[in-house]
N, C-alpha and C positions, 0 to 999 in steps of 0.2 A: 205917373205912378210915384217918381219918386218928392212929387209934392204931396202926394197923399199921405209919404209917410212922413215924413216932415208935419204936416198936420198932424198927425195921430199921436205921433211921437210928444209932438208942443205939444197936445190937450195930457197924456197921459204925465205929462211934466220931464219927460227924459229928452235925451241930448236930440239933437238934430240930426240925421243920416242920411246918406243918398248911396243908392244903391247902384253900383259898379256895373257897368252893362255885361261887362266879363264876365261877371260871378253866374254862376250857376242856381237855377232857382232851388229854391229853397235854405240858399247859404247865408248867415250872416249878413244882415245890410252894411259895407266898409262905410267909417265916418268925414266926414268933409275933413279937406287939409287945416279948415282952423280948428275944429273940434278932435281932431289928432293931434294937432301940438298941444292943446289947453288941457288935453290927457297927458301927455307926454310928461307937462312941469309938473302935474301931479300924481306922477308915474300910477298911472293905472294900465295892469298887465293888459287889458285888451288893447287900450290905446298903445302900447307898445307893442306886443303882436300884429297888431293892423299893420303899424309904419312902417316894420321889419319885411313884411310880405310885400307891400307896396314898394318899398326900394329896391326889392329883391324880385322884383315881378319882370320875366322877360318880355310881358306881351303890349305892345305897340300903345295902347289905348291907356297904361299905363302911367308911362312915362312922364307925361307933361305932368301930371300930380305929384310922381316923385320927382320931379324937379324943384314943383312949386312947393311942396316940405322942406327938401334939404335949403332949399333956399334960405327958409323962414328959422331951420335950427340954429340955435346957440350951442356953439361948439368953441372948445380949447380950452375949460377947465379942467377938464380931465387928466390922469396920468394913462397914459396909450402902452402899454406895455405886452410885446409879445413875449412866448413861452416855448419853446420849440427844444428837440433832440430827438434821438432816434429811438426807433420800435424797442421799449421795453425799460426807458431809462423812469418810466414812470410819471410822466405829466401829470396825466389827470388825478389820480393821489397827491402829488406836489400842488394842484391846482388847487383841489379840493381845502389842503390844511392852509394852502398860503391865505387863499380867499378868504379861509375862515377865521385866521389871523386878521385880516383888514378888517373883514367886519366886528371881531371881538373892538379891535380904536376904535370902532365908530363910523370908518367909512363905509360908503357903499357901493356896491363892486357888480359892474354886467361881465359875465364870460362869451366871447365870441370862439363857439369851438368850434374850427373850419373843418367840416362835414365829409370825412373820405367817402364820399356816396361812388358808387359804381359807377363808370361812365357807360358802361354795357348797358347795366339794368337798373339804373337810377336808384338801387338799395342804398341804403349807408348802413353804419356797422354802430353810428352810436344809441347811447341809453344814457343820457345826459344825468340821470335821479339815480341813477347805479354807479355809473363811474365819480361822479360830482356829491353824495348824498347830503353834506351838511350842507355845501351854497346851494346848492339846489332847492332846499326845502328854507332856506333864510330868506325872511321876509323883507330884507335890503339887499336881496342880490337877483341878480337875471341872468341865467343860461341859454342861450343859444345856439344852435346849432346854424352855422352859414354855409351854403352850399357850395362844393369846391365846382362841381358843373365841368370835369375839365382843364380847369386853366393852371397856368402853371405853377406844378408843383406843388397842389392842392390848395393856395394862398386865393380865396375866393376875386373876383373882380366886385363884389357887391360887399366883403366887408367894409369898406371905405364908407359909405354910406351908411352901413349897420353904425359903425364906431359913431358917427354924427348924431344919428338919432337915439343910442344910449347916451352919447354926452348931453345931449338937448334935457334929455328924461332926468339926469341931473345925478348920476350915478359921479363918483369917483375917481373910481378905478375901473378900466377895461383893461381884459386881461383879453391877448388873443393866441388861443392856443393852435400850432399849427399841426400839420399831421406831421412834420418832421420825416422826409424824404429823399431831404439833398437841397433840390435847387429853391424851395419853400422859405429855407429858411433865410436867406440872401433876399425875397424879395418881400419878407413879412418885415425885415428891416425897414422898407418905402413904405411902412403902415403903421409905425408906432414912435414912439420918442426914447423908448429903451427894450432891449433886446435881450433877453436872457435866455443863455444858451444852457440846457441840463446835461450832464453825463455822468456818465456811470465808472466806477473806480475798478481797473481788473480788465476791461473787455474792452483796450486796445484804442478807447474813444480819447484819451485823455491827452495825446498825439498821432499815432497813425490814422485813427479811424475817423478825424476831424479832418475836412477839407479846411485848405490855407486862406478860404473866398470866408465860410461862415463863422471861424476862429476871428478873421478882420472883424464879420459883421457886428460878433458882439459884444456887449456893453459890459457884460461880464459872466460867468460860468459857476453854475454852483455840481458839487459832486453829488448825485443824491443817493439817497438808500445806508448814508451813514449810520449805522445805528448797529449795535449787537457787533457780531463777530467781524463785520465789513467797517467799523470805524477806523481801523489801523491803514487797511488799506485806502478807504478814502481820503487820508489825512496826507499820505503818502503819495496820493494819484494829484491831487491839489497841489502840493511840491513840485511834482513836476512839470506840471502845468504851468502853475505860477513861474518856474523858467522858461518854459518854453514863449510863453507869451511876453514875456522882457523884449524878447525879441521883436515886437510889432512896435512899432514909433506913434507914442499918443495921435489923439485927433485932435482935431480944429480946436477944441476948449484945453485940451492940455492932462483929458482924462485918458488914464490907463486902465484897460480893463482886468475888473479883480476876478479872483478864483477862492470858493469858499465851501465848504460845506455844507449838509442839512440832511435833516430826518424827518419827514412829512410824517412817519411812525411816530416820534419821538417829543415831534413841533421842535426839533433844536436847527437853530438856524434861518429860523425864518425870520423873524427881528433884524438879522444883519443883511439879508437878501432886500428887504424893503430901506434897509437905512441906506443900506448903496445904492437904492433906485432913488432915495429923497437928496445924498451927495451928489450925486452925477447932475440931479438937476441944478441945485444949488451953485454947482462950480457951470452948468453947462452955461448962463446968462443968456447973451445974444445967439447963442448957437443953438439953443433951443429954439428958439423962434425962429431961425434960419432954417433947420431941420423942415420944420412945418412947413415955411414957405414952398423950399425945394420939392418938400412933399405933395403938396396943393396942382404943384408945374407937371408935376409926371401924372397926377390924378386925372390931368386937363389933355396931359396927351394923349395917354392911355385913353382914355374914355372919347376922344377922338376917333382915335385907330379903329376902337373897338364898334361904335357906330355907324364909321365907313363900313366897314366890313360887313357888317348887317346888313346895310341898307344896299348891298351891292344888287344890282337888278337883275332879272332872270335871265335876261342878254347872256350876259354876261357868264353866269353858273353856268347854263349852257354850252358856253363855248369853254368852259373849263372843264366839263363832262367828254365834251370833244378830244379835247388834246388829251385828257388822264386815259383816255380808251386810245390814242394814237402812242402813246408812251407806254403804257401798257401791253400793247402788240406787238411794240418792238419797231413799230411803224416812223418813230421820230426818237431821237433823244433828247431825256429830262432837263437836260441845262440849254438845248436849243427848242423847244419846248417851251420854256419857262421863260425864254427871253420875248419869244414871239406872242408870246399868250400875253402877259406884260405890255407889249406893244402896242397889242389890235386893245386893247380893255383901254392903255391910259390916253389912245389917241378919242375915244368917245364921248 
């Protein structure tokens, strides 16, 4: 069958296609891994679509393809920058002007916004053209949404691979927005080359309500919502910030992270948010590239871990249904339980 379309396809002059045994009939035939990349350099949104699903696909039959992609992308032109704070400091308005600033210079900018989907009911909450509306409808930009599925702290396990395949497509700037929860933002750090942490001026975030883990994580901190009657205060909450943060001892390159305002209302500030993401590279040299390295090593263990665990065999689940019903009854306890479960599983 799927030579038949392959013929039909050659006679009618279009691309070559094979169709995924996965897919469901009547969907979309997915394109071969070289007819996805040769889309990808020419950023055509289906080939982009296809890739994103295909790397993001948890089903068995899958995987050796997105292998054989990521393998084949050209990745590390890019600038990798995450975007993270808490519920209401305003991301995606910040999103929306900063990206739109990139693309007024000329660059061009994929959004990877990590997807708070239900783990209940597999909903999500976003509307990428409503919250996003100028990059969203900009003809050099790509929004995505990445599925949190789960893991921790909403920081998808299949952005890593999203990031590869917009950098291959030749995009700029990735922007990865997280849901901003706590422990999310510590580990969107292992996913980008700079970190920019949002808050808000007045609601406690500016010291207390910032953990001492994601204040370290990041690269620097802009106030937002500066603008109108909150400019004073903002200018204010950055002061104090900007002491507070004295106190942390630069990093490996010798940068200190800065504290700065902005009004994604106003567009004031966003010019100095991007020039301290082109400083930080500028001074980062070998450390930028070390970052990456380090990055690559956790990508390769994680994605270990996460395989093993998969692939564990139904033995196995089995006798872990066992013991959760013996620990459950009260019949065994959890940490003598946990050790013997442990045992019988890694002697097999």
């Amino acid at each position: 069958m799927a030579d038949g379309l392959k013929k039909r396809s050659s006679e009618l002059g279009g691309p070559a296609v094979t169709r995924n045994p996965s897919m469901k009939a009547g969907s979309r035939p997915r394109m071969s891994v070289a007819r996805l990349l040769k889309g990808l350099v020419q950023r055509e949104r289906n080939a982009l679509g296809q890739a994103l699903s295909l790397v993001e696909s948890t089903r068995p039959e899958d995987r050796e393809q997105a292998a054989e992609l990521l393998a084949q992308c050209e990745t590390g032109g890019a600038i990798r920058l995450a975007i993270s704070g808490s519920p209401g400091v305003g991301k995606s308005t910040f999103i929306d002007a900063f990206g739109s600033h990139l693309l007024d210079s000329g660059l061009k900018v994929a959004v990877l916004a990590v997807d708070p989907s239900s783990v209940r009911t597999g909903g999500s909450i976003l509307g990428d053209k409503t919250r996003m509306p100028r990059v969203a409808s900009h003809a050099d930009a790509f929004v995505r949404p990445s599925p949190a599925s789960g893991h921790l702290g909403g920081v998808a396990r299949y952005t890593r691979p999203a990031i590869s395949v917009c950098e291959h497509a030749g995009y700029d700037v990735v922007l990865l927005e997280t849901v901003g929860v706590g422990q999310s933002e510590v580990a969107a750090r292992d996913l980008c080359d700079f970190f920019l942490l949002l808050s808000l001026a007045g609601a406690g975030d500016e010291l207390q309500g910032i953990k001492r883990g994601i204040m370290e994580a990041a690269d620097a901190v802009a106030i937002t919502k500066a603008d109108g009657d909150n400019t004073a205060g903002a200018e204010a909450a950055a002061a104090r910030l900007k002491g507070a943060m004295r106190l942390f001892p630069p990093d490996e390159s010798g940068w200190r992270p800065r504290v700065m305002t902005c009004s994604a209302l106003e567009g004031r500030g966003l010019s100095e948010v991007w020039q301290t993401v082109t400083d930080f590279r500028a001074m980062s040299g070998v450390h930028w590239t070390a970052r990456r390295a380090a990055q690559r090593r956790l990508w390769f263990r994680q994605e270990v871990l996460a395989l093993r665990a998969e692939r564990d065999s139904e033995e196995e689940a089995a006798l872990l249904e066992v013991a959760l019903a013996r620990v459950e009854a009260g019949l065994a306890h959890p940490f003598s339980a946990a050790l013997r479960f442990v045992d019988e599983t890694a002697s097999r």
